[in-house]
C-alpha positions in Angstrom: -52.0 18.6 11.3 -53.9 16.6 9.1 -54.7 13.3 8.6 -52.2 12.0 5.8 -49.5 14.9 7.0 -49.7 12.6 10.4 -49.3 9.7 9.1 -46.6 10.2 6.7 -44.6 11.9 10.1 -45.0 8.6 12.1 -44.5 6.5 8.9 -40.7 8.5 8.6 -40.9 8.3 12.8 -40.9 4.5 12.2 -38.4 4.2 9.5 -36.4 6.4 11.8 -36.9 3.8 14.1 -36.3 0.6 12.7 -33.0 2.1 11.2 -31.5 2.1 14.7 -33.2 -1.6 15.1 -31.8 -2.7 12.0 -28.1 -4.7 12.4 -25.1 -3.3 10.9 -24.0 -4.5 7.6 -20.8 -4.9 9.1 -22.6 -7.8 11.4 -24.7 -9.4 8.3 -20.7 -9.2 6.7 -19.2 -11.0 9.8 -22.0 -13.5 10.4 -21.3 -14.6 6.5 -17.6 -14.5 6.8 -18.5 -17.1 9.7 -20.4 -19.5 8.4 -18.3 -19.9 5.7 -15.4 -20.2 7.4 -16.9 -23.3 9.2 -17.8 -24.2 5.4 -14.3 -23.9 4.2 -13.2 -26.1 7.4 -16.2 -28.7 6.7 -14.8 -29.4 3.0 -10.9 -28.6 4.1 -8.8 -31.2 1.7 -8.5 -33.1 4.7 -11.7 -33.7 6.2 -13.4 -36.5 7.0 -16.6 -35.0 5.3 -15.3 -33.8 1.8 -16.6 -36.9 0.6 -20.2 -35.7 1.8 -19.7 -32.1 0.2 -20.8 -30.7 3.1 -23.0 -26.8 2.5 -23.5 -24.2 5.3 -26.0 -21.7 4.4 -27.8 -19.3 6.8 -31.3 -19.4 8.2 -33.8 -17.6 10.3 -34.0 -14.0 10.9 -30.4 -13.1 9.0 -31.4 -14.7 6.3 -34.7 -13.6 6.0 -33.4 -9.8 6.5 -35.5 -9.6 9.5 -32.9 -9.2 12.1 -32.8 -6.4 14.5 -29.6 -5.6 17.3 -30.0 -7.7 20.4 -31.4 -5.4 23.4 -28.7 -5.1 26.2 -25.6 -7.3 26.2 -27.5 -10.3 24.5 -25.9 -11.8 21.8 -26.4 -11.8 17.6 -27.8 -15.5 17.4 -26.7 -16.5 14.0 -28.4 -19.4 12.5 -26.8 -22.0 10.1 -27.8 -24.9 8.3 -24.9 -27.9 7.3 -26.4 -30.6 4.7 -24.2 -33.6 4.1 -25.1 -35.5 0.7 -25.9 -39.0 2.9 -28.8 -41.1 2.5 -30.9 -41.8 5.8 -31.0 -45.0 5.4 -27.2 -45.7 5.7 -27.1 -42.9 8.6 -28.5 -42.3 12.2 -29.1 -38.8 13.2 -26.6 -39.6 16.2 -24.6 -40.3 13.4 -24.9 -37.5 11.4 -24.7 -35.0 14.6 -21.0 -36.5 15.7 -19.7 -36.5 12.0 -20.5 -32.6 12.1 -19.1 -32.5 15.6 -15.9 -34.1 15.7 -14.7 -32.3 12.7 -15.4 -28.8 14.5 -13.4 -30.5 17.7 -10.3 -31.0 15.0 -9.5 -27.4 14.5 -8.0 -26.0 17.5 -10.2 -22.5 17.3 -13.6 -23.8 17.6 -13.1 -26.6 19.4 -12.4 -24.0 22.1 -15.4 -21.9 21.6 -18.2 -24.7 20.9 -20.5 -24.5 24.2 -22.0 -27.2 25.5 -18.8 -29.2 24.2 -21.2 -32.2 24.0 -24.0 -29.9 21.8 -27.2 -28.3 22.0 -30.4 -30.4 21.8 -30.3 -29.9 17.2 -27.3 -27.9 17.1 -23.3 -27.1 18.0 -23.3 -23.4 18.7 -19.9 -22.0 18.2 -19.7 -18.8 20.9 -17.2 -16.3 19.7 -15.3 -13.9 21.6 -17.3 -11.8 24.1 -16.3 -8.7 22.2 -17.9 -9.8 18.9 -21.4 -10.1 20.5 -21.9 -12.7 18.2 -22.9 -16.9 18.2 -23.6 -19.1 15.5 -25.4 -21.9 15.9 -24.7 -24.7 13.3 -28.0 -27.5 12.5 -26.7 -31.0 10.7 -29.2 -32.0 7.9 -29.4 -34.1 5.5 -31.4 -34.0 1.9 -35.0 -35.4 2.2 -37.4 -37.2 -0.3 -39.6 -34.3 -1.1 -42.4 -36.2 -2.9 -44.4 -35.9 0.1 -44.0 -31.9 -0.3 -45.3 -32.0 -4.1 -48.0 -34.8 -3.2 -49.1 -31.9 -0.3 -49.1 -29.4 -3.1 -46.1 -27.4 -1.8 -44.4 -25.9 -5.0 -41.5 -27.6 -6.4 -39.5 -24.7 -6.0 -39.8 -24.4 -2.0 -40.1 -28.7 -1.6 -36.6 -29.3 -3.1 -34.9 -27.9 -0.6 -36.6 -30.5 2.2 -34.0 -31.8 4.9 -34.0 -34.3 7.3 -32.3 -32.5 10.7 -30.5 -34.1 14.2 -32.8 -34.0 17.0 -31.4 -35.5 20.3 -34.6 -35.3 22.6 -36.5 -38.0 19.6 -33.6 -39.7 18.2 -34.2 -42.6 20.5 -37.5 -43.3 19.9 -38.9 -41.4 16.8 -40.0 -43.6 14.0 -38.8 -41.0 11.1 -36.4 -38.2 11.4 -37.3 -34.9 12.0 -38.0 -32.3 8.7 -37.5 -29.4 8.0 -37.3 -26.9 5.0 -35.6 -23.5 5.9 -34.0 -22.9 2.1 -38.2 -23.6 0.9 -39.1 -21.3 3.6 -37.3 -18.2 2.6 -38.4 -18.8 -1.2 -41.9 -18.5 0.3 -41.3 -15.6 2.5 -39.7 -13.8 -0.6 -42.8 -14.8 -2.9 -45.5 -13.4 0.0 -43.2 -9.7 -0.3 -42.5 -10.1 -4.3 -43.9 -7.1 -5.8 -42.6 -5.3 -2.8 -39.5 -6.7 -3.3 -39.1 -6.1 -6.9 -40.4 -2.6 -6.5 -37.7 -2.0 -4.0 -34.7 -3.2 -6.0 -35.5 -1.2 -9.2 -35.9 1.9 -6.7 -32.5 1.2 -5.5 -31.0 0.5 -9.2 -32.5 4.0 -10.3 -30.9 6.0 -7.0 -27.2 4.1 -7.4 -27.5 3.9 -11.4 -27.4 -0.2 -11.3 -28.8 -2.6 -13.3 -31.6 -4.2 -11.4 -30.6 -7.7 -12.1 -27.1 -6.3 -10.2 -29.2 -5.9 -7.0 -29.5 -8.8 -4.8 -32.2 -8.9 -3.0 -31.0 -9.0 0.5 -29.8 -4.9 -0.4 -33.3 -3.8 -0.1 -35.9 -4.0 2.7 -39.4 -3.9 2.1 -42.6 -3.0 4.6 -43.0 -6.7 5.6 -39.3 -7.0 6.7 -39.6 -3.8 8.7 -42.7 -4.1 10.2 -41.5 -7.8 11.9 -38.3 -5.9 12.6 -40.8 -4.0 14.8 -43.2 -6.3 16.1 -39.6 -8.3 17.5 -38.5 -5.6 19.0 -41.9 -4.6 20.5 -42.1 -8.1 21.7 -38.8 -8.1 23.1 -39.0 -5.0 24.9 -42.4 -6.0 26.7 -42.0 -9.5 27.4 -37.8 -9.9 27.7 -37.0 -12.6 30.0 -40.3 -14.5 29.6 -39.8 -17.6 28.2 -43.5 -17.8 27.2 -43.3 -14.7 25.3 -44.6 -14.8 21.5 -41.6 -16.8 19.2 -40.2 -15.3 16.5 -40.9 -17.7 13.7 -44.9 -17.5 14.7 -44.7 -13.8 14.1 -42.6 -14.1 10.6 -45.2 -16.2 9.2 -48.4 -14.9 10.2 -47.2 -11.1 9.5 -45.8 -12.7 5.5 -49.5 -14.6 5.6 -51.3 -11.1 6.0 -48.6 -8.9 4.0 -51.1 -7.5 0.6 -47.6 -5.7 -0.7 -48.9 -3.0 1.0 -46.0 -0.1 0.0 -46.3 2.3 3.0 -45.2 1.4 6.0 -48.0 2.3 8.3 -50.8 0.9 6.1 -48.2 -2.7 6.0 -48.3 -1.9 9.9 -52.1 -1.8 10.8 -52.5 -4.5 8.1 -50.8 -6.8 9.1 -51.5 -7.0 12.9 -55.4 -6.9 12.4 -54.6 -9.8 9.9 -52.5 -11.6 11.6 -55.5 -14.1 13.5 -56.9 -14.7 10.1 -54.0 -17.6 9.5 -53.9 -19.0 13.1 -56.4 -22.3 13.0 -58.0 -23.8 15.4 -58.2 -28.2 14.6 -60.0 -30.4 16.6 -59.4 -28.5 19.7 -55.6 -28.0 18.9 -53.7 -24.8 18.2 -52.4 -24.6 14.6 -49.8 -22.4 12.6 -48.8 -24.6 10.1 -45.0 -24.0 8.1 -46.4 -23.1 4.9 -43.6 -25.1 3.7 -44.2 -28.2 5.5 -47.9 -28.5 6.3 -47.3 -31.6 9.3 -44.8 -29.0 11.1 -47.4 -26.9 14.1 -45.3 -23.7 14.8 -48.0 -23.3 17.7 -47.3 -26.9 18.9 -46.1 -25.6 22.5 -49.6 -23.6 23.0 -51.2 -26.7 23.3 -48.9 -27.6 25.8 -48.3 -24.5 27.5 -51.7 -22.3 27.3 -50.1 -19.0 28.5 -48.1 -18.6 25.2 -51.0 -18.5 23.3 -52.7 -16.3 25.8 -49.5 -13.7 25.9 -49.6 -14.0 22.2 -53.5 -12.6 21.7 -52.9 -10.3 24.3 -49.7 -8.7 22.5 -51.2 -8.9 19.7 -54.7 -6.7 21.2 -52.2 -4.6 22.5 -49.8 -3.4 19.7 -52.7 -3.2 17.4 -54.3 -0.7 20.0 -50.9 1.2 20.3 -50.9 2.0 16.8 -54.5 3.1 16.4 -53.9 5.3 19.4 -50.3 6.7 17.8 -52.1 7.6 14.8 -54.3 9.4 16.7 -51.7 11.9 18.3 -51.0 14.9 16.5 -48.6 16.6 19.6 -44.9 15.2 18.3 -44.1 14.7 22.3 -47.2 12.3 22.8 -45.7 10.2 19.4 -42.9 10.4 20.7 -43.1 9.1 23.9 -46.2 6.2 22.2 -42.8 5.0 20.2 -40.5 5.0 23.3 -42.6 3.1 25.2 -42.8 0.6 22.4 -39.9 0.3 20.8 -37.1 1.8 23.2 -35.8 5.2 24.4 -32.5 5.3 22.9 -33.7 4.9 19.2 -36.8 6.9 19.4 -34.9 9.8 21.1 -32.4 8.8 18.2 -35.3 9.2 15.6 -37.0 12.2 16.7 -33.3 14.0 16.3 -33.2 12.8 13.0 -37.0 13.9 12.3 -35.9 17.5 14.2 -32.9 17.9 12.1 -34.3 17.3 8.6 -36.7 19.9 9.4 -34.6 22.4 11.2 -35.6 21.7 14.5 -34.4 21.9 17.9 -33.1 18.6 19.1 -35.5 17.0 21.0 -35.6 14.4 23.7 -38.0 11.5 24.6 -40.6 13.3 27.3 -39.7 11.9 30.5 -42.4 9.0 31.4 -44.9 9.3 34.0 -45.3 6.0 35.8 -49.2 5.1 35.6 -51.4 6.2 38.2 -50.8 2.8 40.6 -47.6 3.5 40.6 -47.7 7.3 41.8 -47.8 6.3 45.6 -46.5 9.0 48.2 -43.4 7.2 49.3 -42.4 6.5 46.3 -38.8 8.9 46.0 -38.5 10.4 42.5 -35.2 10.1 40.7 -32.3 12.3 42.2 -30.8 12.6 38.7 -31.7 14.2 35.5 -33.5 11.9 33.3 -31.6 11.6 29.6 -33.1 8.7 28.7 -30.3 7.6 25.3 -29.9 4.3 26.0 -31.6 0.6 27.3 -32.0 -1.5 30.3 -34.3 -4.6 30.7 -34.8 -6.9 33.5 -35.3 -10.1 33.6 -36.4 -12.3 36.9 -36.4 -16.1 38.2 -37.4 -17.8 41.7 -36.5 -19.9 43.7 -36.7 -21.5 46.9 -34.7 -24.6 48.5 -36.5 -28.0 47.3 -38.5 -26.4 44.8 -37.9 -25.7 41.2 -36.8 -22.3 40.2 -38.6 -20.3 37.2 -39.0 -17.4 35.8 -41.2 -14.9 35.6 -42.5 -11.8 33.3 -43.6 -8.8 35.2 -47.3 -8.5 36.3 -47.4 -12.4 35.0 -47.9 -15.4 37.8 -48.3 -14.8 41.3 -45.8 -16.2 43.1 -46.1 -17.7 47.4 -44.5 -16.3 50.2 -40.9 -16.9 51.0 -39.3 -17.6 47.6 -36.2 -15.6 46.8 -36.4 -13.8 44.1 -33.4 -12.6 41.4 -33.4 -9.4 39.2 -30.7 -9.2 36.0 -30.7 -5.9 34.4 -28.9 -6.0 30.8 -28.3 -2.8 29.4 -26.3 -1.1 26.4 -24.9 1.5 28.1 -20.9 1.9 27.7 -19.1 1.4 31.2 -18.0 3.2 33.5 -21.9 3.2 35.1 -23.5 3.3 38.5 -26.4 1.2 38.8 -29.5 1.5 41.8 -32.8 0.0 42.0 -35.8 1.5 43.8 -38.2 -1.4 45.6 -41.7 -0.1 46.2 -44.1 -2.1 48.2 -47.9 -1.8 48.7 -50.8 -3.4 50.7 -52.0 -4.0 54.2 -49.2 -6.2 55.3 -46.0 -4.1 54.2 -47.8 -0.8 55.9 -47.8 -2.7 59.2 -44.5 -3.9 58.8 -43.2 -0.4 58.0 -41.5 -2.0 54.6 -43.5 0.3 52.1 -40.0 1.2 51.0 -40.1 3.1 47.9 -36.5 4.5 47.9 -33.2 3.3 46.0 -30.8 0.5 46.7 -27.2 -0.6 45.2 -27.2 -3.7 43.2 -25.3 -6.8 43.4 -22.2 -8.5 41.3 -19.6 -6.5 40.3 -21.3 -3.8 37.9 -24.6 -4.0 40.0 -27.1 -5.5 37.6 -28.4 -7.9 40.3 -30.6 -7.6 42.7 -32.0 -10.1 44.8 -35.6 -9.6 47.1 -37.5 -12.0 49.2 -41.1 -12.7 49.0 -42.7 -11.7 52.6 -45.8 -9.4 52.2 -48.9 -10.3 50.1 -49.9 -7.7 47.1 -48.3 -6.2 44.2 -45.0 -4.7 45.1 -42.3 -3.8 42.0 -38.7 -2.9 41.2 -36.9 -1.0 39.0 -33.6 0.1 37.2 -31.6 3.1 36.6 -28.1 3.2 35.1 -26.3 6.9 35.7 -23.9 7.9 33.9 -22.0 11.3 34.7 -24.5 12.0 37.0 -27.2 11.6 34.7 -29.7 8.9 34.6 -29.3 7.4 30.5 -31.8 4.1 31.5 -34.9 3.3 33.2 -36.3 -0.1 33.0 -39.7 0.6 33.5 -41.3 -1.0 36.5 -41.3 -4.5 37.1 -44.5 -5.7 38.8 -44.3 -9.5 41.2 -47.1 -10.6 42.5 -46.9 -12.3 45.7 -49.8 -14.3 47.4 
């Protein structure tokens, strides 16, 4: 196979892909039926806050169009903006948050579903009905002077939508209010994908017959949506559960700073991640990504504070920029195959190879089974007693703790953590109930061989589907644990292993 015949097969591999990442329009439906509903309530006849013609609009990831399904039983996390016309000088942000607050509290619906019931730190996040999957998360704002903006040279057309936003952790002490500009921010993300953009919506007008002005643009995606559609998902599958991982709004804007318009998807790909360093600065000694909307906003602020994130952060980013060189140099379709598993999830590359097989007339195919890497592969390690149809997810997630000390948690292979902490696993998965649920714990090193606690064989979780399990620290080395889910006698998950350190 050649060169471009390769590429254009993991470029439709890809699309396959991000089709099964991509969220239902039935959710981007639901999510707007939501927020406007709390609109509708906001400006009801008899609110307290008709007299502020109160606006909910969406921002982040749904309203950038780069949203992808949540991986197990996580939640969509829905993110709104509500501006009240008020001037800050006649308000205080404590003022402004309860205003927003107690007129949620008066309908009898949300006032059951808002969680915390005094807020969030910015926002009120109404939780709906475990069924839905679904939370939306509700920021109080007000307009700000955008003079500032224009004086910074910040376009006219991105400043004037500037807000000044609630922030209880600074309220007390803060000389100013906090800013922010998400409305200027998805102008700019839609002006960095343009040509893309445009090219896209005239492609769709000629295929349904339409007039292009008749084709919003949220009905189209372009390469730059799809390739941060990836690099989420990539992210979430590698680093779920760290809370140092790389941060979604960090990724957004560097991949829309290196985005040329680039049409095909795996040129927009390998583009953008080798680009991607070119717009993180370095000031003084500090850490900078600066909101290209509002240049005294740091989106790296916390790696200042916290040096691992910006350590995980080059290190993912060495890592999926290797991947894809790699990927494009496999021409066996079960080596691409089981490159995309491995970075973007079982269930929807077995999903897009199908769809790849099918179009072709194929066989089905299946995602190769993994082999574990070669530190794994130790004697008394028990292979899996079921047949591996790897269709759907399962991550894992981990904290410690020990009495009179603070629990955290931790990534796999990340910090090493001391003898005699407990430690807790949570598997989260996708697959439909009924399930079974075991978890193999393989130790190694000196002082587990003269223990005789090598293990290496399977054990029943915890709680009542058995997504828990819970370990003690006792033997130094690197020792790690893993999930299955069977279903029908089959296994349909495999977590991959999850490495603790323990000194």
């Amino acid at each position: 196979m050649g060169d471009a015949e390769n590429r254009r097969r993991i470029s439709d591999l890809l699309g396959s892909v991000i089709e099964e990442l991509d969220v239902p329009p039935s959710k981007y439906e639901e999510a707007r039926e939501r927020y406007d509903a709390v609109g509708s309530w906001l400006n009801g006849k008899d609110s307290h806050l008709k007299q502020y013609s109160p606006t909910v609009f969406p921002q982040g990831s749904f309203a950038l169009g780069t949203a992808v399904t949540p991986l197990g039983d996580d939640d969509y996390d829905v993110d709104a903006v509500c501006i009240l016309q008020l001037a800050k000088r006649g308000t205080t942000q404590q003022q402004l948050k309860a205003l927003v607050g107690d007129r949620l509290k008066e309908n009898g619906t949300y006032i059951e579903m808002i969680d915390p019931k005094e807020g969030g730190r910015r926002c009120w996040t109404i939780q709906y009905a475990d069924s839905s999957r679904f939370h939306l998360d509700i920021l109080p704002a007000i307009p700000d002077d955008y003079a500032w903006l224009i004086a910074c040279g910040i376009p006219h057309v991105q400043a004037q939508h500037a807000v000044c936003i609630t922030d209880r952790d600074t309220w007390e002490h803060a000389a100013d209010w906090p800013k922010s500009n998400p409305q200027g921010y998805t102008e700019w993300f839609k002006g960095r994908m343009r040509v893309a953009l445009n090219e896209g919506r005239m492609a769709l007008a000629r295929r349904t017959r339409a007039s292009v002005q008749d084709i919003p643009d949220h009905a189209v995606r372009t390469p730059l949506q799809r390739v941060i559609q990836l690099l989420k998902r990539h992210r979430d599958i590698h680093y779920n559960g760290d809370d140092d991982k790389p941060i979604s709004i960090i990724i957004t804007t560097l991949a829309a700073h290196a985005y040329a318009n680039e049409p095909d998807l795996v040129d927009a790909m390998l583009n953008i991640v080798s680009g991607m360093r070119r717009a993180i600065e370095h000031r003084n000694g500090v850490w900078w990504v600066p909101n290209p909307v509002n240049p005294s906003e740091n989106f790296a602020d916390k790696w200042n504070e916290t040096p691992r994130k910006q350590e995980l952060f080059f290190e993912w980013l060495d890592a999926i920029e290797q991947e894809h060189k790699t990927l494009l140099g496999q021409s066996e379709l079960e080596k691409v195959g089981r490159c995309l598993a491995e970075a973007y999830g079982e269930r929807e590359t077995s999903a897009a190879l199908n769809k790849y097989a099918s179009q072709r007339g194929m066989y089905p195919m299946v995602v190769p089974p993994r082999t574990p890497p070669a530190r794994f592969n130790v004697e008394y390690r028990e292979s899996p007693k079921w047949p591996l149809t790897l269709s759907y997810r399962v991550s894992l997630s981990a904290r410690a703790h020990r009495a009179g000390f603070r629990t955290f948690s931790f990534a796999s292979g990340s910090r090493a953590i001391p003898k005699q902490y407990w430690l807790t696993f949570e598997a989260k998965t996708d697959v439909p109930r009924p399930f079974d649920v075991h978890w193999q714990v393989v130790n190694t090193g000196q002082e587990a061989l003269l223990a005789n606690s090598l293990r290496g064989n399977f054990y029943e979780g915890e709680g009542s589907l058995g997504l828990i399990r819970t370990e003690r620290t006792l033997y130094t080395g690197s020792h790690w644990v893993e999930c299955f889910v069977i279903k029908d006698n089959l296994c349909v998950a495999r977590s991959g292993e999850f490495v603790v350190n323990i000194v």
